[in-house]
C-alpha positions as CSV (number, residue, x, y, z in Angstrom):
1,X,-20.9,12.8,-12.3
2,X,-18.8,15.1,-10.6
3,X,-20.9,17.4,-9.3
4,X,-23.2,14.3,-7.8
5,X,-20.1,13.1,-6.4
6,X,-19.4,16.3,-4.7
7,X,-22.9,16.6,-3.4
8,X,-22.7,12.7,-2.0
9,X,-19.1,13.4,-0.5
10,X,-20.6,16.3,1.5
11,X,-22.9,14.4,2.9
12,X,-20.8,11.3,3.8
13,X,-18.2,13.3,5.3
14,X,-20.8,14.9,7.5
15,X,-22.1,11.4,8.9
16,X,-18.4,10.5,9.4
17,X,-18.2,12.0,13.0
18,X,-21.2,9.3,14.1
19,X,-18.6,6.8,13.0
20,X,-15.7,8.0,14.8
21,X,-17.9,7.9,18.0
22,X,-19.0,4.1,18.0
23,X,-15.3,2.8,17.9
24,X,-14.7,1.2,21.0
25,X,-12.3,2.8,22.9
26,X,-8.6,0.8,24.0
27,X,-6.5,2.3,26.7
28,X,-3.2,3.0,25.4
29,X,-0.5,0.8,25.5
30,X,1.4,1.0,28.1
31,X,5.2,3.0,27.7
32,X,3.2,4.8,24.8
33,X,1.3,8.4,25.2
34,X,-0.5,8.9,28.7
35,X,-4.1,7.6,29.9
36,X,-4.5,11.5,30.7
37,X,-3.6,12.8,26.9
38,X,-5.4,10.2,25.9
39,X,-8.7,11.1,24.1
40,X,-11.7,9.0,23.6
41,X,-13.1,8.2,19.8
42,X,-16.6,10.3,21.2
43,X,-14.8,12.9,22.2
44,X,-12.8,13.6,19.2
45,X,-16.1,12.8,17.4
46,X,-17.5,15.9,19.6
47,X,-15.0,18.7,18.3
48,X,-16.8,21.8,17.6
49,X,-16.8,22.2,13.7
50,X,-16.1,18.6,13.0
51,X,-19.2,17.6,10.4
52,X,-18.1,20.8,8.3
53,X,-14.8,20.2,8.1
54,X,-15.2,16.2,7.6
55,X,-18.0,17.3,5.0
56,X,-15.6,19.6,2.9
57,X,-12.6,17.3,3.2
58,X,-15.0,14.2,1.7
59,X,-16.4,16.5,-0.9
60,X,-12.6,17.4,-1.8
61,X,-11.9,14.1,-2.3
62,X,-14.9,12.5,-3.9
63,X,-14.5,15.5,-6.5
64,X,-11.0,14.3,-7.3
65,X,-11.6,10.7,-7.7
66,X,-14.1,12.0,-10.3
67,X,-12.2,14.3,-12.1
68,X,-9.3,12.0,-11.6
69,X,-8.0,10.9,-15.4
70,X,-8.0,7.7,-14.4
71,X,-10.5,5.5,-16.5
72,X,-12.1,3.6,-13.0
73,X,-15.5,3.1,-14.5
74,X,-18.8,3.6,-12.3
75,X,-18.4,0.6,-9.6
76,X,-14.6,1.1,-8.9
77,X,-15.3,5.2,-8.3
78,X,-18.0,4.0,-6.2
79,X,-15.1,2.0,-4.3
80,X,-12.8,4.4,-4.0
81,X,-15.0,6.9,-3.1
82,X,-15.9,4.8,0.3
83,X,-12.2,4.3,0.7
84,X,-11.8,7.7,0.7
85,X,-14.3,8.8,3.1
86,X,-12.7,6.6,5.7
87,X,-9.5,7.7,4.7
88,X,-11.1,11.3,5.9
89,X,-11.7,10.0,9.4
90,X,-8.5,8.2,10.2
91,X,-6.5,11.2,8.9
92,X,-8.5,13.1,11.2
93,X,-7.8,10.5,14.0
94,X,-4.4,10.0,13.1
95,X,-4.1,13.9,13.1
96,X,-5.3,14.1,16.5
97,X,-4.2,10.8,18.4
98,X,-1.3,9.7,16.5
99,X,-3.3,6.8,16.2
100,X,-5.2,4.5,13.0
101,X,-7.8,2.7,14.8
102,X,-8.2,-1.2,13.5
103,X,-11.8,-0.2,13.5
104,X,-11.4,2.2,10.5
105,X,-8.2,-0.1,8.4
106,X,-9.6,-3.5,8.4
107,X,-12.9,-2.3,6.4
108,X,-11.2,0.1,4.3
109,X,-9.4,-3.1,3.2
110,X,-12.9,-5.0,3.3
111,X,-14.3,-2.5,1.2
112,X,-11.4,-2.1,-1.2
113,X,-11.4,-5.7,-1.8
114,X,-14.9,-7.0,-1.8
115,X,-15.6,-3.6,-4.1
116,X,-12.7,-4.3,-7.0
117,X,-13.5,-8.1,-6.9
118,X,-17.1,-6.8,-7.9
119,X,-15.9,-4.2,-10.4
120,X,-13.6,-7.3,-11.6
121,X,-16.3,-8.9,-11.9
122,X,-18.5,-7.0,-14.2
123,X,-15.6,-5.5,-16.0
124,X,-13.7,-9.4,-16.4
125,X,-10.9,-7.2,-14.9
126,X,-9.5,-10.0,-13.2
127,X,-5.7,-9.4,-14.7
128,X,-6.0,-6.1,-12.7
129,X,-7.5,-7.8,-9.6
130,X,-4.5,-10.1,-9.6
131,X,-1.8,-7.1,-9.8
132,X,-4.2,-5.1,-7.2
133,X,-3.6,-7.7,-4.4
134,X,0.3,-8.0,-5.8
135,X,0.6,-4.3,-4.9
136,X,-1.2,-5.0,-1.7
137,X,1.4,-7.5,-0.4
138,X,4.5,-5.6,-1.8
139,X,2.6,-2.5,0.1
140,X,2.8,-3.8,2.9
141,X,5.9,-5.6,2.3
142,X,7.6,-2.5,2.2
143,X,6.1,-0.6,4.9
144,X,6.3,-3.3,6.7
145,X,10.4,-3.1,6.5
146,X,10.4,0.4,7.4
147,X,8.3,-0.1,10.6
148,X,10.7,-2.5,11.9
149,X,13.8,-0.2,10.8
150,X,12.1,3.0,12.2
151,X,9.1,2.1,14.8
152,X,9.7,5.5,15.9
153,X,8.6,7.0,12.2
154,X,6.0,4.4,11.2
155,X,3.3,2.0,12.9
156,X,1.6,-0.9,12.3
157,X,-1.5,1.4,11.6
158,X,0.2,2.6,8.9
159,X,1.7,-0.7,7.9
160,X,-2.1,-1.9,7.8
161,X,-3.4,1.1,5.7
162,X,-0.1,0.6,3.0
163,X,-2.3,-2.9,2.3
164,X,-5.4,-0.9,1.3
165,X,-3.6,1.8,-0.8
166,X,-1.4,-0.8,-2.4
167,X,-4.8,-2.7,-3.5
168,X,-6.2,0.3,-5.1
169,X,-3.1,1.9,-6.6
170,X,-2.1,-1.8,-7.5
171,X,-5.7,-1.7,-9.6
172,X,-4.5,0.7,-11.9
173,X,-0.7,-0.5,-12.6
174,X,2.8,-0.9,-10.9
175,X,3.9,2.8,-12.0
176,X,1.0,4.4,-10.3
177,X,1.5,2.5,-6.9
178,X,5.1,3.2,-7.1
179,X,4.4,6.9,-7.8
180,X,1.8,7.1,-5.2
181,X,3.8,6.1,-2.3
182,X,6.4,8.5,-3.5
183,X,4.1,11.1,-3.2
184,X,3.4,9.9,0.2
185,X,7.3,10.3,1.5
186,X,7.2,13.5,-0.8
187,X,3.7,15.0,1.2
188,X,5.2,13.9,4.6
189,X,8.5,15.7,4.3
190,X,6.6,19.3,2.9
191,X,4.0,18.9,6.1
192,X,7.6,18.2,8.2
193,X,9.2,21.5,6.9
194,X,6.2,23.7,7.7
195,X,5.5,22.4,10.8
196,X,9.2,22.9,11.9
197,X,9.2,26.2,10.1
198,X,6.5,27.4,12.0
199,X,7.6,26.3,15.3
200,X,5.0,23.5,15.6
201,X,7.2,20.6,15.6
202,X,11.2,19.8,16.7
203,X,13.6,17.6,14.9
204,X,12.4,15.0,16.9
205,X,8.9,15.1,16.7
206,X,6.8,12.3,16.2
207,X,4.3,13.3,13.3
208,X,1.6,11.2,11.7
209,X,2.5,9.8,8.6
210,X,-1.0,8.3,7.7
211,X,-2.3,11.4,6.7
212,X,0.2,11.6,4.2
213,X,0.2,8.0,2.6
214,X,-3.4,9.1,2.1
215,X,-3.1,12.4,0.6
216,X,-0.3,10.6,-2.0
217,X,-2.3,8.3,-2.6
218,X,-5.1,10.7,-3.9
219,X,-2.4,12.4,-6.1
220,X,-1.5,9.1,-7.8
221,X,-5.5,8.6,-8.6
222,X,-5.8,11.9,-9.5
223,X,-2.9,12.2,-11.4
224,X,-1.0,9.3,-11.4
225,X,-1.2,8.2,-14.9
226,X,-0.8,11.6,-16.4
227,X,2.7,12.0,-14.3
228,X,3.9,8.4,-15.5
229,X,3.1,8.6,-19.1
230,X,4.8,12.6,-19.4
231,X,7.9,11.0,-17.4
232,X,8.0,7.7,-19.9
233,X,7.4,10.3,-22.7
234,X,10.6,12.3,-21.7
């Protein structure tokens, strides 16, 4: 299972730069980052090295959803496995542009909720299908808050992309989506300190906090459950 997972996730990470270049491109709003800074989706879809790098971040990922030890059964991997893939490109993009393109959000939320209302289901999960979409809107809810109180720090792209996360963490219970956007904060405020270490970023740099919401949310899948039930056992 995991090694077919790793295979797959090579491959789909290696299509993901075909994606990126059929998103329609949007000037920039205006008072935000210049037309002449601002890169189109084929162009960043044309970096040298992209496929491989796409390919081995997918592969990563994939191979931690399956290893994950998290009981999510074959059609709910399968789910989260898409989800992840284009979690893969709008880091990337996010990285990049400062930017999570509508064109990449709205179908990771598609896919995260037509693909757990068909593990549902199969499964008669529907209990879990209920508190899924509860952690969606409290996701969002949240993020939401913190957009308005710091637009600076956080954007409706990652307002949009707490809705997704907060489905799937919300799938597996309330601990795990509370954990999981902890380790979001957590993985944003490491990346902050190395980037200011090294030089790469001020105090008052803007960085791209959807990169991080996604690699906490991985963690909490990964190891979510484990972490919960050694901190309960304490």
């Amino acid at each position: 299972m995991i090694a077919l997972l790793a295979v797959s996730g090579l491959v789909a990470g290696a299509m993901l730069p075909w994606i990126i270049a059929r998103i329609p491109d949007r000037p920039p709003a205006e008072g935000t980052r210049p037309a002449s800074s601002y890169s189109s989706y084929r162009d960043l879809a044309a970096r040298r090295g992209l496929p491989v790098i796409l390919a081995l971040a997918t592969c990563a990922s994939w191979t931690l959803i399956g290893w994950s030890g998290t009981d999510l059964g074959v059609a709910t991997t399968a789910v989260y496995a898409l989800v992840a893939a284009l979690g893969v490109a709008m880091a990337y993009i996010d990285i990049r542009e400062h930017r999570l393109p509508d064109w990449l959000t709205f179908p990771a939320l598609g896919v995260a909720a037509i693909g757990m209302a068909a593990a549902a289901a199969l499964s008669g999960q529907w209990t879990d299908y209920g508190r899924a979409w509860a952690g969606a809107v409290a996701a969002v809810a949240f993020y939401l808050v913190l957009a308005l109180l710091r637009p600076s720090d956080l954007g409706l792209g990652d307002v949009k992309l707490a809705g997704t996360i907060g489905l799937l963490l919300g799938w597996i219970s309330w601990p795990v989506l509370i954990f999981g956007i902890f380790a979001g904060f957590v993985v944003g405020a490491l990346v902050g300190v190395v980037l200011l270490v090294l030089g790469r970023a001020g105090r008052r740099s803007a960085i791209p906090f959807g990169p991080a919401m996604l690699v906490g949310a991985l963690i909490a899948v990964t190891w979510g459950e484990s972490v919960v039930e050694a901190y309960l056992a304490l």
